[in-house]
N, C-alpha and C positions, 0 to 999 in steps of 0.2 A: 660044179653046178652047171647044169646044161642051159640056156635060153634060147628062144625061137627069134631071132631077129630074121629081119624082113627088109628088103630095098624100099628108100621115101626118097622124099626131097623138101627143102626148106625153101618156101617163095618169097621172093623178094618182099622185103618189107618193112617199114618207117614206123617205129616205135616212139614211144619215152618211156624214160625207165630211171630206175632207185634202186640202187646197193640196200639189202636189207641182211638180217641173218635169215641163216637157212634151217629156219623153224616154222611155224603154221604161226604164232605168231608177229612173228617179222615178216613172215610174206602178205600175211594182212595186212598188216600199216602199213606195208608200203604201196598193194595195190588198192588202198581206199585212198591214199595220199594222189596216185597217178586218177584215179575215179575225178578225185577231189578237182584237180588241177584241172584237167581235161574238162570239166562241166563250165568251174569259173572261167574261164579260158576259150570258151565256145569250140571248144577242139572236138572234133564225131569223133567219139572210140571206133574202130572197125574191127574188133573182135576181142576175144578174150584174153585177158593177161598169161602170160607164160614166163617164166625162169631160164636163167641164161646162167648154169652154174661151173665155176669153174677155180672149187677149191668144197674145203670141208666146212668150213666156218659159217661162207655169206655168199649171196646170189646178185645176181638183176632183174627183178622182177618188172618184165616189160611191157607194155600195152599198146598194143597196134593203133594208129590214128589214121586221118585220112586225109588229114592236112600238111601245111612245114610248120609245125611247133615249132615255137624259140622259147624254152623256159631261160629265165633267169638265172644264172650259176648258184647266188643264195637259195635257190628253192629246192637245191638237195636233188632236182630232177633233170635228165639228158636227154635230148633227140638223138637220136640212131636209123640210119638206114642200112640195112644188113642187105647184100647183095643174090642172097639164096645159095641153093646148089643143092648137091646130092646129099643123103646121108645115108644112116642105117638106123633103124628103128625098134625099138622091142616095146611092145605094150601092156598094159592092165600092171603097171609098176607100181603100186603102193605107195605116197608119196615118205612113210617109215622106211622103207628098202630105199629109197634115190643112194643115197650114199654107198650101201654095199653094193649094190648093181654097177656102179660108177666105178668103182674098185677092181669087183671083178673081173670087168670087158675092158675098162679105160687103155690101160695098158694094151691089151691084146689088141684090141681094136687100131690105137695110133699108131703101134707096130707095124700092123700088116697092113693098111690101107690110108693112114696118114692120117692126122688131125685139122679140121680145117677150120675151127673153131671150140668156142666153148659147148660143152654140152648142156641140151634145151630138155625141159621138160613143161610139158602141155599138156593140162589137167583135162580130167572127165567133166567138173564141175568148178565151180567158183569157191570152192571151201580146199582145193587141192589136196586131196584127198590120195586119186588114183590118178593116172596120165600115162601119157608115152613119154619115152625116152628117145632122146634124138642126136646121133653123134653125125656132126657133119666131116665128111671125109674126102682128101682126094681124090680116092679112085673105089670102085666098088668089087666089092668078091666077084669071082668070075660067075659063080654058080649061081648069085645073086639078081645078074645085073641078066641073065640068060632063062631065068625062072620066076613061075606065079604067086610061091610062097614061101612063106619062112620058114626060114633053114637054121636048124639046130646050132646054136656057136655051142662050145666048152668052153669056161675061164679056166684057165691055167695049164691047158696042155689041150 
């Protein structure tokens, strides 16, 4: 299967977030649950919740703030500050596809340009629906990091 990935990058940025499963209902409880905390908590959200996945099963569904959170360890929720960097991006992903797409590239991708985390996905909407996929990486394709647009990957050869 061919995909159009494209050069991104991932901006630094200070989360909290909950392990949920990696279904449309577990990423709802868990981003009403970070909604929840964040309001009782006088915490500003600064953007929309996003997925930090990195297996078949269960996620991190994370939500940007604009403070230093300190949840509670019983509240099931963590502060995170993630440092950014480069990645590679494919979009308009289905949030039913995350898993095959993840499959197909995973591999090829950490191969040829290294893993430099877990892979993000950042919806179109708050229902997670559709989104981009986001593989953070060491270093970037040459033809990537040298061009305006996305360039065709192959999974598997």
């Amino acid at each position: 299967m061919r995909h159009a990935v494209s050069s991104s990058s991932l901006p630094s940025v200070r989360t909290i977030s909950r392990r949920a499963e990696l279904t449309p209902a577990g990423i709802a409880e868990a981003a009403t649950r970070l909604r929840s905390w964040a309001l009782c908590s006088g915490e500003q959200m600064a953007g929309p919740a996003f997925l930090r996945i990195a297996g078949d099963l269960h996620c991190e569904v994370h939500l940007p703030v604009a403070g230093r959170a300190r949840p509670r360890g019983e509240t099931g929720i963590s502060a995170e500050l993630s440092e950014g960097g480069q990645a590679l991006a494919l979009g308009d992903v289905p949030f039913a596809s995350v898993r095959e797409v993840i499959r197909e590239l995973g591999g090829e991708i950490a191969l040829d340009y290294g893993m430099a985390g877990a892979v993000e996905f950042h919806p179109d909407s708050p229902e997670f629906r559709r989104g981009t996929l986001l593989w953070p990486v060491h270093r970037m394709p040459r033809k990537l990091s040298h061009s305006e647009g996305p360039q065709l990957a192959e999974a598997g050869g």
